[in-house]
ZADO-1210 file (C-alpha; in nm, 4 decimals, padded with zeros to 6 digits):
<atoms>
<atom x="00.1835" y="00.0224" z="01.8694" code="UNK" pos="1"/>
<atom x="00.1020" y="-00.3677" z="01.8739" code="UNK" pos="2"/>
<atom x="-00.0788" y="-00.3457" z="01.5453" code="UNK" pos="3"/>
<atom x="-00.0525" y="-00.5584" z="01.1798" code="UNK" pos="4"/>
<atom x="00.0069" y="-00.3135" z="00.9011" code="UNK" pos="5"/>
<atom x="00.0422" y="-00.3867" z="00.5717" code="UNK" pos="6"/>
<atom x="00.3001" y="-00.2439" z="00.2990" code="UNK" pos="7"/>
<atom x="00.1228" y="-00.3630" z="-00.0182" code="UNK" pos="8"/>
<atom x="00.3926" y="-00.2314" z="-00.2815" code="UNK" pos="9"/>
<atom x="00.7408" y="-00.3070" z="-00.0626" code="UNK" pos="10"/>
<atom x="00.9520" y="-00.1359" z="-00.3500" code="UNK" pos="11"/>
<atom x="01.2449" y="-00.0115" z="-00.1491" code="UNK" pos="12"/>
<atom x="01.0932" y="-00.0328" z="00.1969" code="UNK" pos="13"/>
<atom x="01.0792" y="00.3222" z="00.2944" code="UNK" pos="14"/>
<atom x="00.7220" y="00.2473" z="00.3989" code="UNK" pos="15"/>
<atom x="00.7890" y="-00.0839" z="00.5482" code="UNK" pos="16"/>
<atom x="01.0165" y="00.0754" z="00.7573" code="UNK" pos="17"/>
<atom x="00.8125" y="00.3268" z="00.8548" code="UNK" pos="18"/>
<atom x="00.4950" y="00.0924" z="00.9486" code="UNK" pos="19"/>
<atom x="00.7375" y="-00.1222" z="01.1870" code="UNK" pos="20"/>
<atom x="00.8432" y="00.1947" z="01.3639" code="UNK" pos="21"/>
<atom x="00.4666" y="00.2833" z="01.4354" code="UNK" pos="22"/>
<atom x="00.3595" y="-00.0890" z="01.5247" code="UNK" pos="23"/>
<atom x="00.6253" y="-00.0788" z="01.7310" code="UNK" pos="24"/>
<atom x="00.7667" y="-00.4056" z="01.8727" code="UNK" pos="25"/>
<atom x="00.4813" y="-00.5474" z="01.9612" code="UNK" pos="26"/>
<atom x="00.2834" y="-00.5140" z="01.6320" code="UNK" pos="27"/>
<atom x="00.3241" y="-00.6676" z="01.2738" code="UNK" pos="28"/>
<atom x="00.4099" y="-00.6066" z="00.9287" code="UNK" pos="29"/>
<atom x="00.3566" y="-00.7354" z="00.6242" code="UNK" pos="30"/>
<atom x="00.5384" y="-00.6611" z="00.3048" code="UNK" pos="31"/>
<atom x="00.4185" y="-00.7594" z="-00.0561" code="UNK" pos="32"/>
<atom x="00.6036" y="-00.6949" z="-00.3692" code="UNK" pos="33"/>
<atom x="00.5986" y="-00.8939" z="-00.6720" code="UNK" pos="34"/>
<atom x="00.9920" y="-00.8442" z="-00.7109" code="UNK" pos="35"/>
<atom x="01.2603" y="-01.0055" z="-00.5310" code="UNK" pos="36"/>
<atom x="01.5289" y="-00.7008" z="-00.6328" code="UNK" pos="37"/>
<atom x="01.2016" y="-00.5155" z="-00.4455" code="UNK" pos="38"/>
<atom x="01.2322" y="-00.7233" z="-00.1256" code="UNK" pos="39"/>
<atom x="01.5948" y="-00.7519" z="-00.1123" code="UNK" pos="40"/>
<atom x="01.6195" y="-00.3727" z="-00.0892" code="UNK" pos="41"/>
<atom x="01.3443" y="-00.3350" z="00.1552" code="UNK" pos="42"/>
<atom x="01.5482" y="-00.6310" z="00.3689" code="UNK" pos="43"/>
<atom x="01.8501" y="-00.4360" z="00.3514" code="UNK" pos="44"/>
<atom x="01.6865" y="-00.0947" z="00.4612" code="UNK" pos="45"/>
<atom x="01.5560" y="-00.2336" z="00.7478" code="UNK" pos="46"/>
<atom x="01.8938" y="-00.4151" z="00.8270" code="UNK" pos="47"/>
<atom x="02.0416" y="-00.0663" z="00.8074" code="UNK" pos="48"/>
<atom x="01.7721" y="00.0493" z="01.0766" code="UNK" pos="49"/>
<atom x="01.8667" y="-00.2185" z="01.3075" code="UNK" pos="50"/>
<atom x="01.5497" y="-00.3346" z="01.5213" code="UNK" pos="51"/>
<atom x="01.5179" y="-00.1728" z="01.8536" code="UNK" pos="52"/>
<atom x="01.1510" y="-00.0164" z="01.8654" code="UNK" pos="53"/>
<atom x="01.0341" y="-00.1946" z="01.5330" code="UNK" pos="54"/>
<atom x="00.7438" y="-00.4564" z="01.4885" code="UNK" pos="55"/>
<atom x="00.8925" y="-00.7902" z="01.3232" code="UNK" pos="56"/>
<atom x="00.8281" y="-00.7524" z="00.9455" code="UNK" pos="57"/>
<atom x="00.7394" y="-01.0626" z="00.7073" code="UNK" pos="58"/>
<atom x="00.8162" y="-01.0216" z="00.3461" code="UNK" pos="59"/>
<atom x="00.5915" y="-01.1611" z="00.0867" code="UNK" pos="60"/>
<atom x="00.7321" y="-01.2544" z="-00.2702" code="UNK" pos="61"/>
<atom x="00.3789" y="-01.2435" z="-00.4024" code="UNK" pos="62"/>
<atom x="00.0957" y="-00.9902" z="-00.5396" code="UNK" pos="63"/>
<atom x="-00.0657" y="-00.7727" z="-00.3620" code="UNK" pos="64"/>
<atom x="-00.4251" y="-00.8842" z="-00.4657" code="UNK" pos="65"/>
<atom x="-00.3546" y="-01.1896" z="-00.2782" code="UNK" pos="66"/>
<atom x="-00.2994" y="-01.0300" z="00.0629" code="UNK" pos="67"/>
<atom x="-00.6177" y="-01.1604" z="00.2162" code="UNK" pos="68"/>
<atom x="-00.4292" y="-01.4722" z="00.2190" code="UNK" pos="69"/>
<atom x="-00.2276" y="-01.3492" z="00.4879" code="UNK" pos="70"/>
<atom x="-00.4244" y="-01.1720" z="00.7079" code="UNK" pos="71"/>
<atom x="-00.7831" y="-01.2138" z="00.8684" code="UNK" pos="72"/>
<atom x="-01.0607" y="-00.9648" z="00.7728" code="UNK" pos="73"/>
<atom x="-01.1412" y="-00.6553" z="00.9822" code="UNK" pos="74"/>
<atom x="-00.7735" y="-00.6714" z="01.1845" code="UNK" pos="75"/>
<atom x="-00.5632" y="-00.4682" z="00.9861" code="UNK" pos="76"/>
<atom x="-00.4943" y="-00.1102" z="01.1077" code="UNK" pos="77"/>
<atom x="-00.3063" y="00.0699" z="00.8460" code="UNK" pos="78"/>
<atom x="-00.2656" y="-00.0487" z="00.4340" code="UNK" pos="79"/>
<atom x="-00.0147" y="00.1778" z="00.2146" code="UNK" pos="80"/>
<atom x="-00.0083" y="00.1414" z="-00.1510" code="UNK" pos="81"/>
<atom x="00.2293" y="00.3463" z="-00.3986" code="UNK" pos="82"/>
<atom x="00.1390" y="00.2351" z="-00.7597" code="UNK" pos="83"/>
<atom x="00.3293" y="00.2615" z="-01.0316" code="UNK" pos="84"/>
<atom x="00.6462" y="00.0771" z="-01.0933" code="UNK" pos="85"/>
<atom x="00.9514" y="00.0276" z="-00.8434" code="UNK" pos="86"/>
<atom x="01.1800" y="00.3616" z="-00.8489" code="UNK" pos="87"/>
<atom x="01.4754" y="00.2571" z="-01.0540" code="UNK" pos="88"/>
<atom x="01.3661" y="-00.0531" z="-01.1374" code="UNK" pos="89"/>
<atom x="01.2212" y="-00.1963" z="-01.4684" code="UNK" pos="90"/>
<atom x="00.9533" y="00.0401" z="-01.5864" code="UNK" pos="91"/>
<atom x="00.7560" y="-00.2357" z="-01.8011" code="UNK" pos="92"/>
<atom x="00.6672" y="-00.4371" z="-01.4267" code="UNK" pos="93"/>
<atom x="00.4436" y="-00.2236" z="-01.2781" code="UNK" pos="94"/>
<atom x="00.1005" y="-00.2363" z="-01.1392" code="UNK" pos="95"/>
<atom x="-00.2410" y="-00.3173" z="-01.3261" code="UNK" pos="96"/>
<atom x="-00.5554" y="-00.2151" z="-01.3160" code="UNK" pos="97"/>
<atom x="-00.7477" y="-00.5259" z="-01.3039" code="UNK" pos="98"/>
<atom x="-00.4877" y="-00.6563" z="-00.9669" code="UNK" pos="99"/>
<atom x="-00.4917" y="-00.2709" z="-00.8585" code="UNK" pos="100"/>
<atom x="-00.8339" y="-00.2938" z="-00.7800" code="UNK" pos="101"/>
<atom x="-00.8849" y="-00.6423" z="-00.6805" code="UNK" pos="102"/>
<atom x="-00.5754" y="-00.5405" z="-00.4340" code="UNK" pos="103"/>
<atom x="-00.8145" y="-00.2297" z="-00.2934" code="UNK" pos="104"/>
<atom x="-01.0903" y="-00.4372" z="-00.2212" code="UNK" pos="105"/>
<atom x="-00.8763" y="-00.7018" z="-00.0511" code="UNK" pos="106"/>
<atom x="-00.7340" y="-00.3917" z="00.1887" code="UNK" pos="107"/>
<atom x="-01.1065" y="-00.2995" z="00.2268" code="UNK" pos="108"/>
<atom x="-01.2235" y="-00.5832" z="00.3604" code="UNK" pos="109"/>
<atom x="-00.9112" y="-00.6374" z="00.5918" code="UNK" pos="110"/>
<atom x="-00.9319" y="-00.2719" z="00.7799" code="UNK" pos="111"/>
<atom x="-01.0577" y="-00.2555" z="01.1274" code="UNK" pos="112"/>
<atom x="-01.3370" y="00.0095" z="01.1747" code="UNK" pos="113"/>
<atom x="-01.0870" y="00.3135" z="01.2520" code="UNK" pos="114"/>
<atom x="-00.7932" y="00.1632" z="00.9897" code="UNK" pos="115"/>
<atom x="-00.6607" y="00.3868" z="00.7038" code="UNK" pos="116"/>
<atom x="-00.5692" y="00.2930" z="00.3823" code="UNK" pos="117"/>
<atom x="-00.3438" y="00.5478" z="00.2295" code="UNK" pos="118"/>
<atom x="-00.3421" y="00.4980" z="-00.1912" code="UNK" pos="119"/>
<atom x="-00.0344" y="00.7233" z="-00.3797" code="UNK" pos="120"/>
<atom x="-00.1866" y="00.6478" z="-00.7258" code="UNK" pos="121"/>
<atom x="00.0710" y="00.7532" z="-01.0319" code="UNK" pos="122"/>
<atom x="-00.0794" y="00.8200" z="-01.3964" code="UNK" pos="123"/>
<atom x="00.2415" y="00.8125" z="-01.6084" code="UNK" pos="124"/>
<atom x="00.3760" y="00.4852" z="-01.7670" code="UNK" pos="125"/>
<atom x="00.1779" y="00.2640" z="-02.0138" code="UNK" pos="126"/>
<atom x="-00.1476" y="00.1937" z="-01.7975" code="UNK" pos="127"/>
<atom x="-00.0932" y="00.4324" z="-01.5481" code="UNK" pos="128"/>
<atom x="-00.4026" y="00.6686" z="-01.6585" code="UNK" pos="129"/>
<atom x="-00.6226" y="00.3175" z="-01.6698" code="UNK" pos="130"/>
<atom x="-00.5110" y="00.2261" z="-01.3495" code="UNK" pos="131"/>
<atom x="-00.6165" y="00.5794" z="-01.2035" code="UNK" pos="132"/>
<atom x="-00.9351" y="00.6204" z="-01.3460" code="UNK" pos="133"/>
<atom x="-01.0295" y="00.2507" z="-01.2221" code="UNK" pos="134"/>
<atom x="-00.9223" y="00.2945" z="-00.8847" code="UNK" pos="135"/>
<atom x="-01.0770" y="00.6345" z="-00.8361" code="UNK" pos="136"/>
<atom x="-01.4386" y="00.4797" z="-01.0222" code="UNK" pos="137"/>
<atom x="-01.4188" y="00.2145" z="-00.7013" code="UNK" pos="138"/>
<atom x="-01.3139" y="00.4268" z="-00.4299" code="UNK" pos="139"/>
<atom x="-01.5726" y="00.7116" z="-00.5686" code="UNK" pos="140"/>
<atom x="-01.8878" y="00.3918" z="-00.5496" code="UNK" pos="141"/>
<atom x="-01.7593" y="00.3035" z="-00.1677" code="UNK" pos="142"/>
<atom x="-02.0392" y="00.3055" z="00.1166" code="UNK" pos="143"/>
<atom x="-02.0177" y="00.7047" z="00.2747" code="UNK" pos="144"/>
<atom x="-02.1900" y="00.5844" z="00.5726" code="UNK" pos="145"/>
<atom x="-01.8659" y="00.3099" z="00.5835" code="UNK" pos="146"/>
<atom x="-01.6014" y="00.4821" z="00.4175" code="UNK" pos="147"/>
<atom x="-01.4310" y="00.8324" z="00.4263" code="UNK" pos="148"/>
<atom x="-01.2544" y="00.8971" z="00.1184" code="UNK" pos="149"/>
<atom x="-00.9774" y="01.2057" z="00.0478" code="UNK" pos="150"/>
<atom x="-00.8677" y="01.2560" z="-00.2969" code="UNK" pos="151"/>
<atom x="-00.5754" y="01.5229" z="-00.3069" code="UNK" pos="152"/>
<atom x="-00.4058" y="01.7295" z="-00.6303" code="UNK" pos="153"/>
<atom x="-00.0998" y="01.8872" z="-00.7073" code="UNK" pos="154"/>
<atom x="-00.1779" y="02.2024" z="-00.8972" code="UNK" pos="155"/>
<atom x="00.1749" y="02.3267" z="-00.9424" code="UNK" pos="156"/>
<atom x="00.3377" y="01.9974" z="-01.0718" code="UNK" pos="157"/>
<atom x="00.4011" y="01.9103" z="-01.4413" code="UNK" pos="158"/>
<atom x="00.4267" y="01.5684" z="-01.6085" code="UNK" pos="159"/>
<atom x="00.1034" y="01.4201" z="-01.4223" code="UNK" pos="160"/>
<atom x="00.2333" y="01.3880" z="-01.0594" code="UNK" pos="161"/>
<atom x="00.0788" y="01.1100" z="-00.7839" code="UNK" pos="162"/>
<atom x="-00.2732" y="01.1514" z="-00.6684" code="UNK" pos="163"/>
<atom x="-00.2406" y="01.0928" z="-00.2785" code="UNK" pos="164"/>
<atom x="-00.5747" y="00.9104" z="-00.1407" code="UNK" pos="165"/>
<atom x="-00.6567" y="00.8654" z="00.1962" code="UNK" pos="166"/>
<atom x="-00.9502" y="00.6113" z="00.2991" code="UNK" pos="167"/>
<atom x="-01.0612" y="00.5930" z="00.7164" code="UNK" pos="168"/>
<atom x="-01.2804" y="00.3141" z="00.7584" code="UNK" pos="169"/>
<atom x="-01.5975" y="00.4013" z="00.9667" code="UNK" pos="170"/>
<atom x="-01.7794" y="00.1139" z="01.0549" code="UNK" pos="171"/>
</atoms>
């Protein structure tokens, strides 16, 4: 509670939502998505919730790379990125690897020493399996002494399911 969290990919809000419930109504969150259909249908989910216990929420038509922009370095408690493209939306607007990663170390440099970014990385789609192998060659180089990283698998899921990553800053 009172926090500034960060929903880098808004798609349909589900984790907006839930970052305004835990930040409570005395904390913040921001909401990126490069898609206004994405925004729109985060809006409307948290109409649907209604606001009693939830933190005020700002959403950002613009890309997540640029989220530094909004927030000061070293404040931001929790950053939650689902990669990929928005479910049921246009499959050829999804995320990059070049603004994928530029986006990771913009979240790394806003955490606050005991802030978690949480990374659902999908392979499928046309640079899906780029994207992955980028952001797992930046969070694998990441200061240990600064950085806890968790990589998690699937092993009974076909057709190349998420890879859930989990990163606790340190210090």
């Amino acid at each position: 509670p009172g926090d500034l969290c960060i929903d880098a990919t808004a798609g349909n809000g589900s984790d907006t939502l839930l970052l305004s419930l835990l930040a409570g109504e005395t904390g913040r969150v921001l909401a990126f998505d490069i898609q206004e259909r994405a925004l729109a249908r985060t809006a409307e989910r948290l109409e649907e919730a209604g606001p009693a216990g939830r933190s005020p929420v700002r959403l950002i038509l613009d890309s997540h790379e640029h989220m530094a922009n909004y927030a000061e370095p070293g404040t931001v408690s929790c950053i939650v990125f689902n990669f990929g493209y928005l479910p049921g939306g246009d499959h050829g607007v999804a995320t990059r690897p070049e603004t994928s990663a530029a986006a990771v170390k913009a979240a790394l440099s806003l955490l606050k020493k005991g802030g978690l970014l949480s990374l659902c990385i999908y392979s499928g789609g046309d640079t899906g399996f780029q994207e992955r192998e980028r952001l797992l060659e930046l969070l694998q180089g990441l200061d240990s002494r600064k950085y806890l990283v968790i990589c998690c698998e699937y092993y009974n899921r076909e057709n190349f399911p998420p890879l859930p990553v989990q990163v606790a800053r340190l210090a």
